[in-house]
C-alpha positions, 0 to 999 in steps of 0.5 A, a space after each residue: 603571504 608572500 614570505 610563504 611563497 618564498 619559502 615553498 619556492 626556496 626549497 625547490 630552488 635550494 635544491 635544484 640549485 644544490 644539485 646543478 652544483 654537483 652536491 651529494 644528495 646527503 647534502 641537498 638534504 641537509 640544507 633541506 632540514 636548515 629550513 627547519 631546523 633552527 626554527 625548531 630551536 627558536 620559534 618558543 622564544 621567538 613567541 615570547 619575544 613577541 609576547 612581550 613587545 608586540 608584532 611589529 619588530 618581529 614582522 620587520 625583522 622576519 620579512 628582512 631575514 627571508 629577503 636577504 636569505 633569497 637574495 644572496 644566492 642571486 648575488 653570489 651563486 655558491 654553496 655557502 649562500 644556498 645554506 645562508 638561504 636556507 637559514 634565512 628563509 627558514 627563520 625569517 618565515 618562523 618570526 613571521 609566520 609566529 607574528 601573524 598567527 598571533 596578530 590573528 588570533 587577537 579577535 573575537 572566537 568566531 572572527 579568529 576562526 574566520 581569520 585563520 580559515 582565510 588564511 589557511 586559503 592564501 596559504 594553499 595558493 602560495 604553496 602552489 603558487 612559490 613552487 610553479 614560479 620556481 620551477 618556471 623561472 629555473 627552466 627559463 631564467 636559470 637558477 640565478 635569476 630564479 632567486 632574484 625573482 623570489 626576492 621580490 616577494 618579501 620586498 612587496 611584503 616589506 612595501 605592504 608592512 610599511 603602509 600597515 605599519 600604524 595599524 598594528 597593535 602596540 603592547 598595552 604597557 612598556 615591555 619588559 623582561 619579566 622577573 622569573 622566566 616562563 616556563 614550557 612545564 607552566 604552558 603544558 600544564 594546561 590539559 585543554 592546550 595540551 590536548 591541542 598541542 598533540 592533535 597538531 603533532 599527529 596532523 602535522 606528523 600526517 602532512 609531512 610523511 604523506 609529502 615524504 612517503 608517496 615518492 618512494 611508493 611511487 618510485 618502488 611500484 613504477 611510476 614516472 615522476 610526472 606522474 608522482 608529481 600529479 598525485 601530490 598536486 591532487 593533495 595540494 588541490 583538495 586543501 584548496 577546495 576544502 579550505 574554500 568550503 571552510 567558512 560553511 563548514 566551520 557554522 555547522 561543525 565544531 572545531 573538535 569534530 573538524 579534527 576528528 574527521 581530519 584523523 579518521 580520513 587522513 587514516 583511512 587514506 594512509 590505510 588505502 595507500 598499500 592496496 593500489 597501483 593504478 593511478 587514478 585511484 592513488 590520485 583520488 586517495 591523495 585527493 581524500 587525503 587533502 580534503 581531510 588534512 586541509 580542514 583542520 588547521 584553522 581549527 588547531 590554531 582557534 583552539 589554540 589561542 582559546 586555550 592559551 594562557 592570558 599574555 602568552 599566545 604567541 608562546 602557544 603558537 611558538 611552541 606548535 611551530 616548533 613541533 612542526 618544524 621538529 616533525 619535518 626534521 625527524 620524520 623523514 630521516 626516520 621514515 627513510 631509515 624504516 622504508 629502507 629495513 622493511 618497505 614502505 606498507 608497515 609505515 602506511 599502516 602504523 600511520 593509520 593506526 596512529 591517526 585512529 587513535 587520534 580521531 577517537 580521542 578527538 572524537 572523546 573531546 568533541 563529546 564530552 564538550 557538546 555534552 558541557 554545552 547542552 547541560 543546563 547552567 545553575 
């Protein structure tokens, strides 16, 4: 995942850029959410698109948008550019990311697991792999060059798309418009990926305002910003430890189950947060918090492909896209705004209970489907 590792490093180069510009930190924050944003308003139709002409254009057109929103501050370092950047970036990667997870999950249940597991994986690798080249390459090269570096990633992706370009699967029929628009009301109507959809909102909504709320702990009880540093690369190293796990875990625990756990220990965590300010302890809760987040991904997106509508999967990934690009746009802004009225601990503890009440219905689901499967057929 290449193009990832130029998102992960975009952000920080973008706003570290921003700042060495003497940009306010109202504005840093806003090319901050122009990575999100506008995949917020297109990864749907985005889906539909690939839907109905397949993954190959998308692929091209995704890995073309995020070399050229990467490029241009190299050629023209400026305000302008860093917002051409974060847009580029931003929806070259949704058009991708919608692309891949469809081409994916078009395999047999216990192969899409397995696809969606390994890339879960690469995923932990780029995200930590895109930031550490950025930062290096800002303290070494400069900002600049920093930019030039990151567009070598989807220039090799362009390179491993063209030798891959045959092997991609074509739509089965001439594409075509269809005569009566889908609906999203058509799409949720379906309870199963209904309840999918919303276990992703409370996982994805933990992710975001764990990266979101442990700096501003970190900050109200005294710590360093190494230090802070440290706590959040214990979370990115457990979803790597556990994601290199996943194939084991994933023969002998269902995809439901696997969700509820990533409910229950995410809330246990955000539960604990409050209580401590010693670091080694903060750094094991961050660590629990990784371990459960990082299992439940490749479970959301199997399930997801499972229950979707026939010929409209890429639509299903499209619209979870959108709901997690939603969650990184508004839960920071809300998040601020509540941490600036009462204190950041109500947050941690309405997080808890948030994430509680997911894992029971998780657990509820997970139940009442090894019942279906343990009753005798007629």
């Amino acid at each position: 995942m290449l193009n990832h590792v130029v998102l992960t490093g975009g952000r920080i180069a973008v706003s570290l850029a921003a700042l060495s510009m003497g940009l306010s930190t109202f504005m840093v924050g806003l090319l901050m959410a122009m990575f999100a944003f506008l995949p917020m308003l297109l990864s749907v139709r985005a889906g539909r698109l690939i839907d109905r002409i397949g993954v190959g254009r998308p692929l091209q057109v995704g890995t073309a948008l995020v070399s050229v929103g990467a490029v241009m501050p190299f050629i023209w370092p400026a305000q302008v550019t860093l917002m051409m950047a974060a847009v580029g970036i931003g929806i070259g990667f949704m058009f991708y990311q919608v692309a891949t997870q469809n081409l994916l999950g078009q395999a047999e249940p216990e192969a899409r697991l397995r696809n969606f597991s390994t890339m879960a994986l690469i995923l932990s690798m780029s995200g930590f792999g895109g930031p550490l080249l950025a930062g290096l390459s800002i303290d070494h090269l400069g900002h600049r060059y920093a930019f030039g570096l990151l567009t070598l990633a989807p220039l090799l992706s362009a390179g491993g798309l063209f030798l891959l370009w045959r092997r991609l699967p074509r739509p089965a029929v001439e594409p075509k418009r269809p005569a009566v628009p889908p609906r999203l009301a058509d799409l949720l109507a379906t309870p199963a990926l209904r309840r999918v959809l919303m276990a992703n909102v409370v996982l994805a909504a933990a992710w975001d305002t764990h990266t979101f709320l442990v700096p501003i702990f970190g900050v109200s009880i005294g710590l360093t910003a190494t230090t802070i540093g440290l706590v959040l690369a214990a979370f990115a190293g457990a979803t790597f430890v556990i994601r290199l796990a996943l194939p084991i875990i994933q023969r002998r625990v269902r995809p439901w189950s696997l969700i509820a756990f990533a409910m229950f220990g995410a809330g246990a965590a955000y539960m604990l947060y409050p209580w401590f300010t010693d670091v080694a302890i903060l750094t094991m809760i961050s660590f629990g918090m990784g371990l459960a987040l990082g299992v439940s991904q490749p479970s959301i997106l199997a399930l997801l492909h499972q229950h979707a509508p026939q010929g409209r999967a890429a639509e299903a990934v499209g619209l979870r896209t959108a709901m997690v690009n939603g969650s990184q746009v508004t839960l920071p802004l809300a998040a601020g705004a509540v941490a600036a009225a009462v204190g950041v601990a109500p947050i941690f503890g309405a997080c808890a209970l948030a994430l509680a009440a997911g894992g029971w219905t998780a657990r509820k689901v997970s139940v009442a489907a090894r019942a279906k499967r343990s009753t005798p057929q007629e």
